[in-house]
N, C-alpha and C positions, 0 to 999 in steps of 0.2 A: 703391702696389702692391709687395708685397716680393719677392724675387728668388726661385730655385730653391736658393741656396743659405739663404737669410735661412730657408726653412724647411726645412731640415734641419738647420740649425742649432737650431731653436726646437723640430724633433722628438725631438732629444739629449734637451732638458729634459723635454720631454713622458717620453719611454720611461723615463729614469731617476725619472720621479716614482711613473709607473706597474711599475715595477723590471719592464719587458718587455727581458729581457739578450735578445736573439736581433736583434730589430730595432737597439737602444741599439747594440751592438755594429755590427753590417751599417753602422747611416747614421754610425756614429764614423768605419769604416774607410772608407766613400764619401767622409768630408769629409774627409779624411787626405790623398786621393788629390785631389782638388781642390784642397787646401792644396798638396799636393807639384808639380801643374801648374804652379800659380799662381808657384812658387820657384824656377823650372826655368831661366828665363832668368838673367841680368844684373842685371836691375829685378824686384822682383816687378809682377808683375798680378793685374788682378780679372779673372777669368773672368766672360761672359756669360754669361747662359741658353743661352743655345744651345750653348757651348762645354759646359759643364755637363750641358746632355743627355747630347753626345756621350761624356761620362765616363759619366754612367749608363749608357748602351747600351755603352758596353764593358767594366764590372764586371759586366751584368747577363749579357753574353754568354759574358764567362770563368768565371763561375759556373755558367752552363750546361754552359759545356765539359768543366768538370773534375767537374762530377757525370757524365759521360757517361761522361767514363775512372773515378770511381768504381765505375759500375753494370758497366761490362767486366772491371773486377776483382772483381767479388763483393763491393763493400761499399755494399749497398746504403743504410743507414741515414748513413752521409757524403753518399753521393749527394742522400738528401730535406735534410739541413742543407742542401748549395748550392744546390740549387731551392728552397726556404722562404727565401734569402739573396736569390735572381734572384727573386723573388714579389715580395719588400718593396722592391728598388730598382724594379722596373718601374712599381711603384703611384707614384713620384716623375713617370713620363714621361709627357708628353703624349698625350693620344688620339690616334690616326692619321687622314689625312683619309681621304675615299672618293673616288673618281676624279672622280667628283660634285663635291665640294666644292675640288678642286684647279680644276677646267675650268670651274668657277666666279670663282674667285679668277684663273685668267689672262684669262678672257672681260672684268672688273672692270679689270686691269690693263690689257688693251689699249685700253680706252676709255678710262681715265686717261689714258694715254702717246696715245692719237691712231695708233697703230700700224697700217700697212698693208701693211708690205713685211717680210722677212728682215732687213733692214739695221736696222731697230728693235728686233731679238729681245734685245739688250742692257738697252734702256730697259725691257722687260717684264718683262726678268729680276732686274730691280734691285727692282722692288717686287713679285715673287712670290715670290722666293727668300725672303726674309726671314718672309714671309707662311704658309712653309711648311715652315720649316726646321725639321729632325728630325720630322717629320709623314710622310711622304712620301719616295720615292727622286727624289735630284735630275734622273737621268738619264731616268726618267720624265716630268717636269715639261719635261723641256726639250724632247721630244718631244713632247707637248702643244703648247707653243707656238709649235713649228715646223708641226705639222700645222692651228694655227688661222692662223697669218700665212701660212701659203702660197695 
């Protein structure tokens, strides 16, 4: 299975084959910014998928942003570039769950873990968290599994 990043990497060569400069551009400067994460420390690192989301959902939010302050200044046509930029990095992100399939995934987890009390909400959170990460608000999820262990 290849990573989140293994294809955006592979999209580079796709766009440039297909000379689509608007996306080739967007997913160069997304892996720039993941390269530049990865550099930050001491050591470098590989960023997870998950880490990796949380970079997409933050290029894809700053580009929303700043089309916003575009469109307040009267330029509308930069404004559609950074929404057509936030378009192409969202289509990278994972689908969202529905409260359905979160309260699914903790019901699953508590029967894993044997969970009956508060005092277990840790072992629950160990294999749902992961199960749900960047899908989902955490702080939701954790309210979920306090309302089903209590």
């Amino acid at each position: 299975m290849t990573t989140l990043k293994e294809t955006l990497q592979a999209d580079v060569v796709k766009h440039l084959k297909a000379r689509s400069t608007n996306e080739l551009t967007t997913v160069r400067n997304v892996l720039g910014e993941i390269e530049r994460k990865e550099l930050a420390g001491k050591e470098r690192v590989e960023l997870s998928d998950v880490e990796v989301i949380a970079v997409l959902k933050k290029q894809a939010a700053s580009r929303r942003e700043v089309a916003a302050n575009y469109e307040s200044l009267g330029r509308p046509e930069d404004a559609a570039q950074e929404i057509s930029e936030a378009v192409i990095i969202e289509a990278y992100l994972p689908a969202a769950l529905t409260e359905a399939d979160v309260e699914a995934i903790v019901v699953d987890a508590i029967a894993q873990t044997g969970a009956e009390s508060m005092r277990q909400m840790g072992d629950v959170m160990k294999i749902v968290t992961p199960a749900v990460a960047g899908r989902f608000d955490g702080s939701a999820v954790a309210a979920l599994v306090k309302a089903k262990l209590a």
